[in-house]
TIVO-2410 file (N, C-alpha, C; in nm, 3 decimals):
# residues 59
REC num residu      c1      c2      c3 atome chaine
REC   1      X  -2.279   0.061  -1.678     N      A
REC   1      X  -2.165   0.027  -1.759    CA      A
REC   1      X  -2.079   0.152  -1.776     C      A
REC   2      X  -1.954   0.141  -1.762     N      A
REC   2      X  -1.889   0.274  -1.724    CA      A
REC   2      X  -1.832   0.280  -1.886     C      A
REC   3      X  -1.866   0.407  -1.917     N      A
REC   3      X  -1.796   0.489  -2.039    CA      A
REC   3      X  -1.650   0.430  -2.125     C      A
REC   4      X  -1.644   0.398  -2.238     N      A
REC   4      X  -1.439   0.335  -2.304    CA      A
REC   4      X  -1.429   0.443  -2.295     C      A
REC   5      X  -1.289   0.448  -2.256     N      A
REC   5      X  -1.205   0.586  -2.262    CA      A
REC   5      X  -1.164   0.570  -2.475     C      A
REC   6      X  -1.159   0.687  -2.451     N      A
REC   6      X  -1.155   0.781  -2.629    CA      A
REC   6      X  -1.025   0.732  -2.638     C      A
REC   7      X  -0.958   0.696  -2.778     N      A
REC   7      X  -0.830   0.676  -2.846    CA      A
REC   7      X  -0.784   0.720  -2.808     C      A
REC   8      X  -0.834   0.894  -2.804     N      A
REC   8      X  -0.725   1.018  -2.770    CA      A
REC   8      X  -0.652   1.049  -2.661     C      A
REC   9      X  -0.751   0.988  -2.518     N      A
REC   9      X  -0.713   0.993  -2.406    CA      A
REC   9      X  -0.577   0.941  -2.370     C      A
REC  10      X  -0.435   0.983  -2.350     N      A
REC  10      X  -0.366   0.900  -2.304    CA      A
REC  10      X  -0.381   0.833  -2.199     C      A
REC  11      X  -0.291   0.684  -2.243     N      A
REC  11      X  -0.317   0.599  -2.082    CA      A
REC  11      X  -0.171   0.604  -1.990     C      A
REC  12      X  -0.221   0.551  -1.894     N      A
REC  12      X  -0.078   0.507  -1.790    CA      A
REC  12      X   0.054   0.430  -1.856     C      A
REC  13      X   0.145   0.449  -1.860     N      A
REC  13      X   0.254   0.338  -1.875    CA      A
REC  13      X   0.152   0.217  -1.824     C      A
REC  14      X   0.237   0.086  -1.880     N      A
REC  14      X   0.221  -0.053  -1.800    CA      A
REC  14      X   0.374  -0.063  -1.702     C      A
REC  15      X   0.394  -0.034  -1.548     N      A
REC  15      X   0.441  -0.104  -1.525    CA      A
REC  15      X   0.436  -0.209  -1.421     C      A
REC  16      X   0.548  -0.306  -1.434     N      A
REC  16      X   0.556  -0.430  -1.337    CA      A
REC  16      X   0.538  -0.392  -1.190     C      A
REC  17      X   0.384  -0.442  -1.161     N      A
REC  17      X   0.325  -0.446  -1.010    CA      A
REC  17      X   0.281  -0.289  -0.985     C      A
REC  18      X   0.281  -0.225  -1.112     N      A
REC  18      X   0.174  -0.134  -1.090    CA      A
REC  18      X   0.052  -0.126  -1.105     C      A
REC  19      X  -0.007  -0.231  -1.176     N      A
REC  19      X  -0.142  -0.240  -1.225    CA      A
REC  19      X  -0.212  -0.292  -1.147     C      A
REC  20      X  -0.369  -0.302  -1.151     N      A
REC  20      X  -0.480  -0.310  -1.008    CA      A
REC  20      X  -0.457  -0.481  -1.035     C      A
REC  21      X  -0.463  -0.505  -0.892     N      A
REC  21      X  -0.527  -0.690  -0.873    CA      A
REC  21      X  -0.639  -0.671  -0.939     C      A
REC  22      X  -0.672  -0.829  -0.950     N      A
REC  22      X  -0.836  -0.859  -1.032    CA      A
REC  22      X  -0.957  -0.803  -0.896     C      A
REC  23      X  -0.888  -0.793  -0.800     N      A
REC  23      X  -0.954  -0.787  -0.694    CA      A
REC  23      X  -1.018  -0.592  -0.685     C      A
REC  24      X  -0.918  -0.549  -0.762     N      A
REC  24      X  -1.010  -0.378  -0.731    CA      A
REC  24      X  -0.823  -0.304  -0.692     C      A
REC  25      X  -0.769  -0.396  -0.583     N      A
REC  25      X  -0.690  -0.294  -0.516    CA      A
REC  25      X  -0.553  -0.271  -0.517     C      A
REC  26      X  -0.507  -0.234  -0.472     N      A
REC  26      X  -0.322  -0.183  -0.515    CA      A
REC  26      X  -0.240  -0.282  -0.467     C      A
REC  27      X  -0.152  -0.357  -0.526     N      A
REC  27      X  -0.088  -0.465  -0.439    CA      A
REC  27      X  -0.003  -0.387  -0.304     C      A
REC  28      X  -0.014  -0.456  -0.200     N      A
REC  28      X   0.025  -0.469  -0.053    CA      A
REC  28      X   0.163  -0.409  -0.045     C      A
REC  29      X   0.288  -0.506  -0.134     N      A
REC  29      X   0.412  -0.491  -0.179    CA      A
REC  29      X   0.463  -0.336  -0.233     C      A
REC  30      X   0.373  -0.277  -0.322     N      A
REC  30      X   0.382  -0.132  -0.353    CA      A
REC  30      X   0.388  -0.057  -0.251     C      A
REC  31      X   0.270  -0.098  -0.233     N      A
REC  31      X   0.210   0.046  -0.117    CA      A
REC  31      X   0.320   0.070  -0.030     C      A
REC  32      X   0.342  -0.068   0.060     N      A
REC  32      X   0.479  -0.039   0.128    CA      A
REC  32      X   0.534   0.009   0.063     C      A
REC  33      X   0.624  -0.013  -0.028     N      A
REC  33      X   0.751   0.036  -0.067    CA      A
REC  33      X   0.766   0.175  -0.104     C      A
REC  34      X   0.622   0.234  -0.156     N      A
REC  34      X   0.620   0.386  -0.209    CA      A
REC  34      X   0.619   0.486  -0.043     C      A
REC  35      X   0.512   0.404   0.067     N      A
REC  35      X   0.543   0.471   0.174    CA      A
REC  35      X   0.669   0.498   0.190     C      A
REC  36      X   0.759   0.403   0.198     N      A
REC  36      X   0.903   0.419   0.242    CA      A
REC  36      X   0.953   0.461   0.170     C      A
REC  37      X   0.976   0.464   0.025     N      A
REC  37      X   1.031   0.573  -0.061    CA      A
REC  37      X   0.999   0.713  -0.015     C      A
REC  38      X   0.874   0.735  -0.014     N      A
REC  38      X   0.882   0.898   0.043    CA      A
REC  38      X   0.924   0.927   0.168     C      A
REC  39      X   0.849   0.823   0.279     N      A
REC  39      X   0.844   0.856   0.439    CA      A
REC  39      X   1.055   0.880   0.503     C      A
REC  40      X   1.087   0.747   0.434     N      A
REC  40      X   1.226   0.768   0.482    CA      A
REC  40      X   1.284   0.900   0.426     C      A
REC  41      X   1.294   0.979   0.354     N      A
REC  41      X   1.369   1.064   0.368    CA      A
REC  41      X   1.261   1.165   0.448     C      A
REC  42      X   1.164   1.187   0.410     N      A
REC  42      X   1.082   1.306   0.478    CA      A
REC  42      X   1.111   1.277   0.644     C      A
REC  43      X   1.093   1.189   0.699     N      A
REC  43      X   1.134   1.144   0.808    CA      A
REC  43      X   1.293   1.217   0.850     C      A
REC  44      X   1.368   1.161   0.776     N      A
REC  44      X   1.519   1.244   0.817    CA      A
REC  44      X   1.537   1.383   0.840     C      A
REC  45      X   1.442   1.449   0.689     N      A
REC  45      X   1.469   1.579   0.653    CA      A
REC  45      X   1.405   1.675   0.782     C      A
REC  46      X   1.262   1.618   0.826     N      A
REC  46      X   1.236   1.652   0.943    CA      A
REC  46      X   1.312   1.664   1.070     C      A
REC  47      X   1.407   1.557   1.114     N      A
REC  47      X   1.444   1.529   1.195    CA      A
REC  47      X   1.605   1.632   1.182     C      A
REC  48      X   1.635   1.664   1.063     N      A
REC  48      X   1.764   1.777   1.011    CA      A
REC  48      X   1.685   1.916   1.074     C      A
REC  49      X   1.585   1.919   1.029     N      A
REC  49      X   1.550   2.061   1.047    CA      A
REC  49      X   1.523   2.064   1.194     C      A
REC  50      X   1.433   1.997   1.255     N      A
REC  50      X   1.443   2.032   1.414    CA      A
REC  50      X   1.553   2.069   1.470     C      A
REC  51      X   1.710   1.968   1.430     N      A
REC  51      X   1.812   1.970   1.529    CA      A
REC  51      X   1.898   2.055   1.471     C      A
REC  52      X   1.839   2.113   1.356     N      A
REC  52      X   1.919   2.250   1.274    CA      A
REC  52      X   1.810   2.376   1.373     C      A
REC  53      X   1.726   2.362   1.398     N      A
REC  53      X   1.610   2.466   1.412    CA      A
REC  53      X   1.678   2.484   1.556     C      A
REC  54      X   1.702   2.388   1.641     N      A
REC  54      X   1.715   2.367   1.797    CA      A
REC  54      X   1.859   2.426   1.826     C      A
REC  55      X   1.962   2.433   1.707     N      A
REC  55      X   2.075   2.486   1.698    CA      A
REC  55      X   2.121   2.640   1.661     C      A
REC  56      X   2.009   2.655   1.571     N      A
REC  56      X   1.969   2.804   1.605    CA      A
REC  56      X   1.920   2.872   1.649     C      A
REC  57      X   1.843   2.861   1.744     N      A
REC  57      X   1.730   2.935   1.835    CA      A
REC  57      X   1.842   2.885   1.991     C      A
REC  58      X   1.878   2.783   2.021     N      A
REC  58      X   1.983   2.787   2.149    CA      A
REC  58      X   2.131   2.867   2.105     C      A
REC  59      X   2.138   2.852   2.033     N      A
REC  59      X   2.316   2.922   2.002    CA      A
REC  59      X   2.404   2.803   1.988     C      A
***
């Protein structure tokens, strides 16, 4: 039986479709969307710096 967390402990916000399925795991819908929140720009920013990197090292 796993331990109540203490009064004192703060908890998480509640928000909408952040909380676990009854099932254990992270809904499907999130996950995507947080990948692509980060991946799309990291993706670009990468793709700036190569053809910035490739622009300075050729002239």
């Amino acid at each position: 039986m796993p331990p109540e967390p203490s009064p004192s402990s703060p908890s998480p916000p509640d928000l909408p479709g952040s909380g676990p399925r009854p099932d254990g795991g992270t809904p499907l819908p999130l996950v995507a969307f947080v990948w692509l929140w980060v991946g799309a720009p990291l993706a670009y920013g990468l793709y700036e710096l190569v053809r910035k990197a490739t622009q300075l090292f050729t002239g």
